[in-house]
C-alpha positions as a printed Julia matrix, in Angstrom:
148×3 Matrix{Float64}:
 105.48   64.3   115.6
 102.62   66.43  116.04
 104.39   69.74  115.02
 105.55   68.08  111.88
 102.03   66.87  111.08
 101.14   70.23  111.68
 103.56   71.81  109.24
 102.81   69.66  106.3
  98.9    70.43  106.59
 100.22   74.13  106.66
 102.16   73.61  103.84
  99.53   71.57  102.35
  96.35   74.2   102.54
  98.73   76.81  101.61
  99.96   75.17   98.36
  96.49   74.14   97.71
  95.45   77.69   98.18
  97.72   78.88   95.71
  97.17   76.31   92.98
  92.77   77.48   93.2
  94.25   81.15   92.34
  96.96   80.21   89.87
  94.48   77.77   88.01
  95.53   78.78   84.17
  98.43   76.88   82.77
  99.37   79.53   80.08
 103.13   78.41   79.44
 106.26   76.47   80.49
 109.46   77.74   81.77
 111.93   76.54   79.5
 115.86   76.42   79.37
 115.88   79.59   77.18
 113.01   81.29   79.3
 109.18   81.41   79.41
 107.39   80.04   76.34
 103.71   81.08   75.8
 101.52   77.87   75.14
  98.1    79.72   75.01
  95.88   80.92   72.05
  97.06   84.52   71.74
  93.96   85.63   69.67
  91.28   83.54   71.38
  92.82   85.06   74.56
  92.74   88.29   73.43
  88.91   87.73   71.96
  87.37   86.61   75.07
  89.4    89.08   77.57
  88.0    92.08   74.78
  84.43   90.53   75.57
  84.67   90.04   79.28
  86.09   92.96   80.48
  83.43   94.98   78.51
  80.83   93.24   80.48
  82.68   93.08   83.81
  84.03   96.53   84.04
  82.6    98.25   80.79
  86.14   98.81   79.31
  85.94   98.79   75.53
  88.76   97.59   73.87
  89.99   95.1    71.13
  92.95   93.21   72.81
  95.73   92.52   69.64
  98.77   90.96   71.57
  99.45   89.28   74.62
 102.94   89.07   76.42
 105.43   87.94   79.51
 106.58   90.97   81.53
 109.17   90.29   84.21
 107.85   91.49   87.56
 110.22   91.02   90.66
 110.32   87.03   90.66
 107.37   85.77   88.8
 106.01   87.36   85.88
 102.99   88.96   84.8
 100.63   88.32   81.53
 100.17   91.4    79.68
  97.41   92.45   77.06
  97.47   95.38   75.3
  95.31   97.37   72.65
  94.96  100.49   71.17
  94.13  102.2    74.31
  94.13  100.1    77.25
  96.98   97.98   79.0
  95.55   94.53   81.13
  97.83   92.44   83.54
  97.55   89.34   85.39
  99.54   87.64   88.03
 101.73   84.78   86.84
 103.72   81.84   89.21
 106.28   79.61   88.05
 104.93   76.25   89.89
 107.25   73.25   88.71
 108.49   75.4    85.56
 104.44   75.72   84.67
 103.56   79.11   84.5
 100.45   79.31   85.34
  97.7    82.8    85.63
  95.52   84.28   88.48
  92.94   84.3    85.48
  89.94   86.0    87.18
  91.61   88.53   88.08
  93.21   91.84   86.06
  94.45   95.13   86.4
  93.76   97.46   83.67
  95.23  101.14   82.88
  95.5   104.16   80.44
  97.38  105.7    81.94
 101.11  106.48   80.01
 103.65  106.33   82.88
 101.53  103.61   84.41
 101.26  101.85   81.06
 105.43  102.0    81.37
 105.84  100.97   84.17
 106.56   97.46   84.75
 105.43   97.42   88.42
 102.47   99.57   88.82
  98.8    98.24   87.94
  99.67   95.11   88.55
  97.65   92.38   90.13
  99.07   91.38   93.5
 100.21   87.86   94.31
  99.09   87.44   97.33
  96.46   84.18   97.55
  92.6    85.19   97.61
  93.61   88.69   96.89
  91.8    91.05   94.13
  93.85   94.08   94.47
  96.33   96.12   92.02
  99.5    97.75   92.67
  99.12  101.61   92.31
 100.14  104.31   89.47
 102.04  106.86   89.58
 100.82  110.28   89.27
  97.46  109.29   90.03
  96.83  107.34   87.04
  93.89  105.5    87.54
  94.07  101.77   87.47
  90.81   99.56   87.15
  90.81   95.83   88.88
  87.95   93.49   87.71
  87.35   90.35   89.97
  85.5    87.51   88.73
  84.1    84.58   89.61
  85.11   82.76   85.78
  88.18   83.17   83.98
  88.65   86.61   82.5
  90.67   84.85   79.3
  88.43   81.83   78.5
């Protein structure tokens, strides 16, 4: 009895962990795939203004977008020079963001590539995946949502 008490507080903090990282509902998982449920621009407009003050990146964000990334999915901004991704989790067909924080890159086989600058999944974490070739690849960790 104990060890089972013991597992479902486990289970418990961990999901709990999880849900204060993936706070952002930004879609649902439907039957024909993920739908969007977020304000594109307004996203776009506040990620343009924080990341300028969080990481001094200057860019106008125009579109927003689901990229497939192993089994979850990743948000994806991009403008006319810079590409921005956050980590996404399907919890109970919500897909919901690591808002606060991104990976950003200029980088053109970086840009590409689906799996590189990439935030990682793992809970508490505020690390990117790397580029190829060197690319650079610019995290920005904050305490507020990055696309609020």
């Amino acid at each position: 009895m104990k060890k089972l008490l013991a597992l479902f507080i486990f289970y418990f903090i961990v999901l709990n962990l999880v849900a204060q990282d993936f706070d952002f509902a930004i879609g649902k998982l439907g039957k024909t795939g993920p739908v969007l449920t977020i304000d594109r621009n307004a996203a776009c407009a506040a990620l343009s203004k924080n990341l300028l003050v969080a990481s001094n990146i200057k860019e106008t964000y125009t579109t927003v977008e689901l990229m497939k990334v192993n089994d979850n999915y990743a948000l994806v901004f991009s403008g006319a020079k810079y590409k921005t991704t956050f980590a996404v989790k399907v919890i109970d067909n919500n897909l919901l963001a690591k808002v606060k924080v991104s990976c950003t890159t200029t980088g053109p086989t970086c840009a590409l590539d689906g799996y590189a600058c990439v935030p990682t999944s793992d809970v508490g974490s505020c690390a990117c995946t790397a580029c190829p070739n060197n690319e650079t690849c610019t995290k920005t960790c904050s305490s507020d949502s990055l696309i609020q």
